[in-house]
C-alpha positions as CSV (number, residue, x, y, z in Angstrom):
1,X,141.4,19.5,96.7
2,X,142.6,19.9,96.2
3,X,140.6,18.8,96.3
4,X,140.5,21.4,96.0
5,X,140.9,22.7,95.8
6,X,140.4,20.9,95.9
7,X,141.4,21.4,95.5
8,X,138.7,20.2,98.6
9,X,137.6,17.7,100.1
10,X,135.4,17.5,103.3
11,X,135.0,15.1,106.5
12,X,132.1,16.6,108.3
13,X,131.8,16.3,111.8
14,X,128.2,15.2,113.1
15,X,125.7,17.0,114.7
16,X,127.3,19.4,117.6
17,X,130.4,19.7,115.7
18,X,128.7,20.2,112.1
19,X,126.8,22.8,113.8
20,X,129.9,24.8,115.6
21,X,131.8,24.6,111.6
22,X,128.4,25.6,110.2
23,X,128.1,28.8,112.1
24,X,131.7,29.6,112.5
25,X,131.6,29.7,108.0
26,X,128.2,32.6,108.9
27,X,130.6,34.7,110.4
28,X,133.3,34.6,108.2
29,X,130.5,35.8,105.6
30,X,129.5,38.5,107.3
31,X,132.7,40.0,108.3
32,X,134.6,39.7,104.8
33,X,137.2,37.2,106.5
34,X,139.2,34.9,104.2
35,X,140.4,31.4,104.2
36,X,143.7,31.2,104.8
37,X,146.2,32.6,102.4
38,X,149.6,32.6,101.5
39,X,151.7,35.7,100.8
40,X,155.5,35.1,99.0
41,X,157.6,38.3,100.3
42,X,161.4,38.8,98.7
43,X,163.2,39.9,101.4
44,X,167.1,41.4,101.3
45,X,169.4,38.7,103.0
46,X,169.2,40.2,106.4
47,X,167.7,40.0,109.7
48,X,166.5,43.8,109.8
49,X,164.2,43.4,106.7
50,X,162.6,40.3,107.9
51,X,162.4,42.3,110.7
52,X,160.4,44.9,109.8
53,X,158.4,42.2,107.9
54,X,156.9,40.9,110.7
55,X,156.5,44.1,112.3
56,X,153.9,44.6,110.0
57,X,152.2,41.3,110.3
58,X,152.1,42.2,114.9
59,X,150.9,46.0,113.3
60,X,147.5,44.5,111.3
61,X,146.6,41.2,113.6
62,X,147.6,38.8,111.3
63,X,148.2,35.7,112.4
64,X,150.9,33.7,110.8
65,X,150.6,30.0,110.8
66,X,153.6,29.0,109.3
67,X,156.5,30.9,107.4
68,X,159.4,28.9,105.7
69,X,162.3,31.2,103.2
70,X,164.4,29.9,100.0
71,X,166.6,31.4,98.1
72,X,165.6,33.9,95.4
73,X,166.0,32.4,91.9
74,X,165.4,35.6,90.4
75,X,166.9,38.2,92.9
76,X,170.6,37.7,93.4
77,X,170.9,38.3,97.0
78,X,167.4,37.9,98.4
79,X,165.4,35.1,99.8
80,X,161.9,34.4,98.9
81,X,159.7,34.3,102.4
82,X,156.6,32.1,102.3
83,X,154.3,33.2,105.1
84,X,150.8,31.2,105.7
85,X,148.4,33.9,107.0
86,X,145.2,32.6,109.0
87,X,141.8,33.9,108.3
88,X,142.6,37.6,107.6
89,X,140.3,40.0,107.2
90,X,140.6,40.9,103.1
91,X,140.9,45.0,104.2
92,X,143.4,44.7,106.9
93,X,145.6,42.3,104.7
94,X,145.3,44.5,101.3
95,X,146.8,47.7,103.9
96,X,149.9,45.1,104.9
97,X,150.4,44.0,102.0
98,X,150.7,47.9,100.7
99,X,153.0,48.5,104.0
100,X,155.7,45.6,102.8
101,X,155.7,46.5,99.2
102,X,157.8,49.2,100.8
103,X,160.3,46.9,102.5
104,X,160.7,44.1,99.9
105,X,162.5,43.9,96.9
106,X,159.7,42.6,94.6
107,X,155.8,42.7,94.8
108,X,154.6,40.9,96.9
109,X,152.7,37.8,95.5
110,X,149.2,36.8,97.0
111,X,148.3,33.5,97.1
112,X,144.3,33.7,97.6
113,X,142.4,31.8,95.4
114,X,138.5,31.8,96.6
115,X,136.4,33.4,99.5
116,X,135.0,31.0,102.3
117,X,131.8,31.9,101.0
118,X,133.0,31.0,97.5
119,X,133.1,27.4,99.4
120,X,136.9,26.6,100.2
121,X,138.8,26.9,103.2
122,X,142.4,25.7,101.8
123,X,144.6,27.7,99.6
124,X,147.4,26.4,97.5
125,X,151.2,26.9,99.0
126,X,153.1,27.9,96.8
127,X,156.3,26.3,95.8
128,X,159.0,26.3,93.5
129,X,157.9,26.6,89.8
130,X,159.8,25.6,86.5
131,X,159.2,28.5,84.5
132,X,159.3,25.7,81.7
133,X,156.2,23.9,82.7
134,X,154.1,27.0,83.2
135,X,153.3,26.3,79.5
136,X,152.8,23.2,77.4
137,X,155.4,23.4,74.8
138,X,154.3,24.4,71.3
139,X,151.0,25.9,72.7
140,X,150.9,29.3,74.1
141,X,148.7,29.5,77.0
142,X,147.9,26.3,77.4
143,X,148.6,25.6,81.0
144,X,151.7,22.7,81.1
145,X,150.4,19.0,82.3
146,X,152.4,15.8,82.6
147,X,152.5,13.5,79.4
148,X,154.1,10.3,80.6
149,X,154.0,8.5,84.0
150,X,157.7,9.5,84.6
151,X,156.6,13.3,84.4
152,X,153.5,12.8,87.0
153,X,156.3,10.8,88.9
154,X,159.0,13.8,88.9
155,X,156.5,16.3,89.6
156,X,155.4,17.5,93.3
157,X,153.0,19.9,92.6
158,X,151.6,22.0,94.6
159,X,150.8,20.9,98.3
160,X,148.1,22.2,100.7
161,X,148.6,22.3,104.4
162,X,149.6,18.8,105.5
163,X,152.3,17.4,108.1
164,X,152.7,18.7,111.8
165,X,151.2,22.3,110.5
166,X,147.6,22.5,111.8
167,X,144.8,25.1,112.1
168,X,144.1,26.3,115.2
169,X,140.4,24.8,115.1
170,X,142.0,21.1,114.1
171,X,140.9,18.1,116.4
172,X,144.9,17.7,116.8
173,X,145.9,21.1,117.2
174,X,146.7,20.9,120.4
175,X,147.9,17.5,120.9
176,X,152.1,17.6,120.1
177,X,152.2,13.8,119.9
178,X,149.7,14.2,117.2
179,X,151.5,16.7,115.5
180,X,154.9,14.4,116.0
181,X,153.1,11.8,114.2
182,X,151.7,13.6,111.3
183,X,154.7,15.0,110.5
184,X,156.2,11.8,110.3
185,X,153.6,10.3,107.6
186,X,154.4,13.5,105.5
187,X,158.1,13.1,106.3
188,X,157.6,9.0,104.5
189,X,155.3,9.9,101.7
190,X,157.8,13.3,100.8
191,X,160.8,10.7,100.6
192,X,158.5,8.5,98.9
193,X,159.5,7.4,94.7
194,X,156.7,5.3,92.7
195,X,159.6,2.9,91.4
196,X,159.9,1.6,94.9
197,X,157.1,-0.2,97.0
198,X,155.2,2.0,99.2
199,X,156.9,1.5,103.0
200,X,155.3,-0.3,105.7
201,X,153.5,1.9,108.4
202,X,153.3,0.4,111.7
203,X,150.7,2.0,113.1
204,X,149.8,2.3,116.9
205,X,146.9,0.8,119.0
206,X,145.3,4.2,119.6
207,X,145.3,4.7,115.7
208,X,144.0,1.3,114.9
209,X,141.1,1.6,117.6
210,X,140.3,5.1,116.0
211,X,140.1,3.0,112.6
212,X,138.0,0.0,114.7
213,X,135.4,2.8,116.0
214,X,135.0,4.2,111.8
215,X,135.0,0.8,110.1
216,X,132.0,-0.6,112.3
217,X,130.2,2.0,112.3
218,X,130.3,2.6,108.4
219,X,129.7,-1.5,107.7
220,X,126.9,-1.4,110.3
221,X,125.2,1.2,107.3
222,X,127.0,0.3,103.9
223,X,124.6,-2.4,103.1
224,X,121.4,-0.3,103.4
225,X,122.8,3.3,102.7
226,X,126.2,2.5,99.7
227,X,125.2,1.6,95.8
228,X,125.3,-1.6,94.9
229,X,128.7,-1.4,92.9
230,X,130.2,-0.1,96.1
231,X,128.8,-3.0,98.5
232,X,130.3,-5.5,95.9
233,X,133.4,-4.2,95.7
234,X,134.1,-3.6,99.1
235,X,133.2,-7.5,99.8
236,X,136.1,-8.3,97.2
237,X,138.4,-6.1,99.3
238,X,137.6,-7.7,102.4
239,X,138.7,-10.8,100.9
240,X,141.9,-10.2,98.9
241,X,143.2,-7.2,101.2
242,X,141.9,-8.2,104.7
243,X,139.6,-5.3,105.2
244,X,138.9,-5.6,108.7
245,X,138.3,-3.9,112.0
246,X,141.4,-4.7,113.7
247,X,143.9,-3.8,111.5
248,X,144.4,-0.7,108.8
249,X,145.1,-2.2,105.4
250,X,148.6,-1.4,104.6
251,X,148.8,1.0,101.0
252,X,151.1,-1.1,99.0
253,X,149.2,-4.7,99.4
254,X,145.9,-2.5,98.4
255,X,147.8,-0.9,95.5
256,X,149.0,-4.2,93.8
257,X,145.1,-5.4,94.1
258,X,144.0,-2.5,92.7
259,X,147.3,-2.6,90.0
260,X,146.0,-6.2,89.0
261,X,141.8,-5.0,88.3
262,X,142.1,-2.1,87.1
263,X,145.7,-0.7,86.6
264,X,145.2,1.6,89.1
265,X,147.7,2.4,92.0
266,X,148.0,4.3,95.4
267,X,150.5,6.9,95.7
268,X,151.1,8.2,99.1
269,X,150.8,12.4,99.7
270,X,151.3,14.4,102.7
271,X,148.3,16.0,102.2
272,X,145.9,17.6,100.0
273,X,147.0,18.6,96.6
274,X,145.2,21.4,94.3
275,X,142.8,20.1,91.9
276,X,144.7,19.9,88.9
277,X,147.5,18.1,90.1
278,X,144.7,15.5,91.5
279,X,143.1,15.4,88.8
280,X,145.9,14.9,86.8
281,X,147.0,11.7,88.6
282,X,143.7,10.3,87.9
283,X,144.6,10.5,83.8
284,X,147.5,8.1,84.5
285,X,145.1,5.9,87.1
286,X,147.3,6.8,90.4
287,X,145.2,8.2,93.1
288,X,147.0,10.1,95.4
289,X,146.2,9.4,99.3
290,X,147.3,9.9,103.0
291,X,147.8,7.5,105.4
292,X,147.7,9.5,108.4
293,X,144.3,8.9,110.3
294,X,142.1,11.7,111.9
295,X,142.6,12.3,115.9
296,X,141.2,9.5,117.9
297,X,139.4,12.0,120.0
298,X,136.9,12.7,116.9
299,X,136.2,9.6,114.3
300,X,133.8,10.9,112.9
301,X,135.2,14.1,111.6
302,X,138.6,15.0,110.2
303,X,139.6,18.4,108.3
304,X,141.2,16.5,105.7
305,X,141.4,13.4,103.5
306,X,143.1,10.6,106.2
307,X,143.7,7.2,105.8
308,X,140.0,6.0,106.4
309,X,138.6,8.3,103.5
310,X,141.5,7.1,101.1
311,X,140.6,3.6,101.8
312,X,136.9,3.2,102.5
313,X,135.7,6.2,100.6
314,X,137.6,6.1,97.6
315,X,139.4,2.7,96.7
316,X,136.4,0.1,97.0
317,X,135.2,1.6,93.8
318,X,138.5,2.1,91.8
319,X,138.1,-1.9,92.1
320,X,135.3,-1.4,89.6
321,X,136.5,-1.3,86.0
322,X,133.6,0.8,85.0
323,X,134.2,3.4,87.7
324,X,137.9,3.4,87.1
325,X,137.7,4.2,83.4
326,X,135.2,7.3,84.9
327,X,137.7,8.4,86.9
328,X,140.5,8.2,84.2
329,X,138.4,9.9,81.9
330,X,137.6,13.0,83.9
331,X,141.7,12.8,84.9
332,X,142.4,13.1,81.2
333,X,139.8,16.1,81.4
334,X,141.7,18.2,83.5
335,X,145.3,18.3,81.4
336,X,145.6,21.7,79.7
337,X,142.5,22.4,80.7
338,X,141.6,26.4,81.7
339,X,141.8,27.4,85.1
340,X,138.2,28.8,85.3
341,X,137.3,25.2,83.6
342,X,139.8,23.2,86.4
343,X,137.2,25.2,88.9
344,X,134.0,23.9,86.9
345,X,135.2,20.1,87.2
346,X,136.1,20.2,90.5
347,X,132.9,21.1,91.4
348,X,131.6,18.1,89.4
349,X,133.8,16.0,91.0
350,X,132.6,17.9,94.3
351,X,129.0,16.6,93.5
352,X,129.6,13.4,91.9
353,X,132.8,11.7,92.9
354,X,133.1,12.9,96.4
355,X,129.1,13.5,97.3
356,X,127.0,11.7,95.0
357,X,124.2,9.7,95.4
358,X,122.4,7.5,92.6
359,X,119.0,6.0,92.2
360,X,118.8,2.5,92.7
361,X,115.4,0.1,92.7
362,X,115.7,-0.2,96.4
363,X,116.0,4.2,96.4
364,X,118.4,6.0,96.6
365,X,121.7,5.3,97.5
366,X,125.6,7.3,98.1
367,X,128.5,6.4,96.3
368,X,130.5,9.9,96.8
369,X,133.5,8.9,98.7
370,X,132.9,11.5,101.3
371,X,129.9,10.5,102.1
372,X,130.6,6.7,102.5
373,X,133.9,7.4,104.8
374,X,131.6,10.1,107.3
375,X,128.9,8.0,108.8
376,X,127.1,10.8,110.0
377,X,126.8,12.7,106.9
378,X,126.4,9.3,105.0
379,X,123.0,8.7,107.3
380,X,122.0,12.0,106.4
381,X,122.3,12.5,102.6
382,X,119.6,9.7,102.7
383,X,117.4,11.2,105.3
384,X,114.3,13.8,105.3
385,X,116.4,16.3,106.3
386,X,118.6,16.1,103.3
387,X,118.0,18.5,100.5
388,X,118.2,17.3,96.9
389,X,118.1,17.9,92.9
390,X,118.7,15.5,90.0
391,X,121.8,15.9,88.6
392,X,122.2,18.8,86.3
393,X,125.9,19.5,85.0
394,X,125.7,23.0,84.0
395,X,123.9,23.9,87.5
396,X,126.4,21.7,89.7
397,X,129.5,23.1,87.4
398,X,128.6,26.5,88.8
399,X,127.5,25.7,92.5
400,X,129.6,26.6,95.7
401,X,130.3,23.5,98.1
402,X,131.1,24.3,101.9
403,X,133.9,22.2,102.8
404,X,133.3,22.2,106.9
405,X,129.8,21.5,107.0
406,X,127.4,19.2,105.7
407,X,126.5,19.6,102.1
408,X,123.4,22.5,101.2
409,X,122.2,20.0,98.5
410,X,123.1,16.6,97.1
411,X,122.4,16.1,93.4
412,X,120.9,12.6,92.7
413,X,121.5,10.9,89.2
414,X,119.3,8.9,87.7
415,X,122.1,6.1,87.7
416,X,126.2,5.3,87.7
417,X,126.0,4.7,84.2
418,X,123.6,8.1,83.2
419,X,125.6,10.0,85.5
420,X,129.0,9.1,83.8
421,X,127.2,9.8,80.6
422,X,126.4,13.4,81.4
423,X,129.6,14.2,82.3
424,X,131.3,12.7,79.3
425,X,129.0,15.0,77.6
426,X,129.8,18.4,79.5
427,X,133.8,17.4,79.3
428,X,133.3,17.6,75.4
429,X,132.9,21.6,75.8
430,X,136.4,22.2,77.5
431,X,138.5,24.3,75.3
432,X,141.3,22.7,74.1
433,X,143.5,22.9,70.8
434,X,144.1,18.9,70.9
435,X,142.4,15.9,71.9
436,X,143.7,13.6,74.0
437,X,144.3,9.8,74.3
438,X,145.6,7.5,76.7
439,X,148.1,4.7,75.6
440,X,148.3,1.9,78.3
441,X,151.3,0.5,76.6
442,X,154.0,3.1,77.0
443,X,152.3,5.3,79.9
444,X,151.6,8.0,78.0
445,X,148.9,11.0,77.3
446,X,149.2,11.4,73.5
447,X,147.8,14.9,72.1
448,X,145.6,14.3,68.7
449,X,146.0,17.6,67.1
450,X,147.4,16.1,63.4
451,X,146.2,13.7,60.7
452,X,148.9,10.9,61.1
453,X,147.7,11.2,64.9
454,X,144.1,10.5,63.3
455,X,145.5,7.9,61.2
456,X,146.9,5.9,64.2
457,X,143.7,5.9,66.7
458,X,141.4,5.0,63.6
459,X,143.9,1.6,63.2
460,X,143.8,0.8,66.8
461,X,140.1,1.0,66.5
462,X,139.9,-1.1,63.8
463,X,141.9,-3.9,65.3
464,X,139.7,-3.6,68.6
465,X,136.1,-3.5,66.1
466,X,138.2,-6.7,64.5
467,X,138.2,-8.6,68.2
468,X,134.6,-7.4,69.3
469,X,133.4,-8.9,66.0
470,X,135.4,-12.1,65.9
471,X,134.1,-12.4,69.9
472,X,130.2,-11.7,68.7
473,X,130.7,-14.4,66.0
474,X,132.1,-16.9,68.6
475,X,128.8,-16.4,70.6
């Protein structure tokens, strides 16, 4: 999500299983536990030090969900050891991680970025880092960001648990054919390049009925519980990209529609990616999605972003020209933008993008992505039980958002076009030595930070007040 975080994004289950998730997160809370973390451990190039590595890991309970090595760029000699470390308790995991600083070569690094309670349960794998994009060349401390499609193109960022590697409380965890086919998605969309069209999937019956079973269920509600804009849109994508029950739309026919209305395109991901490589994709309009589809033995909830999300939630409104320049805008947000102000818009994206809901003359109605891919949650945001406030960015900015339970509160603006309006507002306050444009011409984020850059937007803007006003005359 990745999300985020979000990076983060949430598919809640309903009822018995929001419950189970619900109190599951109370424990965690009261014990201290964390999400799950990822430690990097340089290790000598020998079987006794990893060794004694994981002696320590059997010594303090902690319970390794995946570990994967690489060769040490910076330690001639060693290997770099990636270990994904489930749920540890924040004591017992501070006294192992004491307990191998004495075996490695290095500190070890800890890659724990929020507390459950602080809202996430996904934490960022690391992976290999350019030194040279740490930074933004010719600004210190700026944190680097992609400037032309090519560079959003070369870079992977940074990936959050995806493929055959499952937590233990997945719907799929224990199904190996499952885990098979998973890793096979992440498997295509790794091997994937944006020059080339997205490859067919050929998905199976049990995965198509599993996408039957969510598509009639959320159309049975869309036209009485989704905005207007949403409702419209989705109508156009029935049409032109054969939304229907009995087949799942195929991600390169629904990225050239989307490529033709509003220059947005699909870009397939093995799973979730933090939030400001998300966000970041958004500045160039590509949206980055899975085609994987939850387990068939629970449509209505799935851990992750899957192919129903991606493609009911999200893309029916990047067919709106008014939403995609929103979601473009809040891309272009992101780049260079602070890490504690990366946390603040993902948290507006949280509330607005993923979980919003908008007044509407017939009342209130969702248009958060989440909510109109998870039927059961999408019934409830609009129900008594619901809890909610009108949309405040400096309160949502700074308020937690559980990620395996229904939402605590759903902020309600006053309308698409007031919401995007606050938000273009709060964006203004992000700290940042440059402004930024976007030029659709040569794919490029151009930084505003000198006159002659001045000099150049004021022309443009001149020759577009010159159309508007020949177009008003020709009224």
């Amino acid at each position: 999500m990745q999300a985020s975080a979000m990076s983060g994004y949430s598919y809640q289950a309903e009822n018995g299983m929001a419950n189970k998730k619900k109190e599951a997160v109370s424990r965690k809370k009261s014990t201290g536990q964390l999400a799950q973390v990822s430690l990097v451990l340089p290790l000598r190039d020998n079987v006794t030090s990893l060794s004694k590595a994981l002696a320590v890991f059997e010594k303090f309970a902690l319970k390794i969900n995946h570990i994967e090595s690489r060769r040490s760029k910076n330690r001639p000699g060693a290997f770099d050891f990636l270990a994904e470390i489930s749920r540890p308790h924040e004591e017992e995991l501070q006294q192992a991680i004491a307990e191998l600083n004495e075996i490695t070569v290095g500190p070890v690094e800890q890659h724990a970025e929020s507390f459950v309670e602080k809202g996430y349960d996904k934490t960022v794998v690391s992976e290999d880092v350019d030194e040279s994009k740490r930074y933004l060349p010719g600004f210190p401390g700026v944190p680097w960001f992609p400037q032309t499609l090519q560079e959003l193109i070369s870079h992977l960022g940074k990936t959050l648990q995806c493929g055959a590697e499952l937590d233990a409380d997945h719907p799929g965890f224990k199904d190996k054919t499952y885990r098979e086919r998973r890793k096979s998605f992440a498997d295509l969309s790794i091997s994937y390049t944006m020059d080339k069209p997205i490859p067919k999937v050929e998905y199976t019956k049990e995965e198509t009925e599993t996408w039957g079973k969510v598509y009639r269920e959320l159309t049975r509600i869309y036209p009485t519980h989704a905005c207007s804009t949403y409702n419209e849109m989705f109508k156009l994508l029935e049409k032109e990209c054969g939304y229907s029950d009995k087949a799942i739309p195929q991600f390169e026919k629904v990225s050239k529609f989307l490529l033709s209305r509003t220059g947005f395109r699909l870009r397939p991901i093995s799973g979730l990616v933090d939030w400001r490589d998300y966000l970041a994709g958004l500045a160039f309009r590509v949206f980055h999605g899975t085609q994987y589809i939850r387990h068939a033995d629970s449509p209505s909830y799935s851990p992750e972003p899957d192919v129903c999300h991606e493609l009911l939630g999200h893309v029916p409104l990047f067919c709106d020209p008014v939403f995609a320049q929103f979601s473009q805008e809040l891309g272009l947000a992101s780049l260079g933008a602070p890490d504690e102000w990366i946390e603040k818009l993902g948290a507006l994206y949280w509330y607005t993008v993923e979980f919003g809901v908008c007044r509407e003359k017939s009342g209130n109605r969702a248009y958060g992505g989440a909510l109109l891919s998870s039927f059961g949650e999408l019934e409830h945001c609009l129900s008594e039980k619901a809890i909610t406030m009108p949309l405040d960015t400096e309160k949502v900015a700074a308020t937690p958002y559980p990620i395996t339970r229904y939402q605590d509160v759903y902020f309600v603006a006053e309308s698409f076009h007031a919401m995007r309006d606050q938000l273009a507002a709060w964006m203004t306050q992000i700290p940042r030595p440059f402004a930024l444009r976007y030029n659709a011409y040569t794919d490029r984020v151009e930084l505003l930070h000198e006159r002659r850059h001045l000099d150049a937007l004021a022309r443009d803007i001149q020759t577009e007040v010159r159309i508007l006003m020949d177009a008003i005359n020709k009224l």
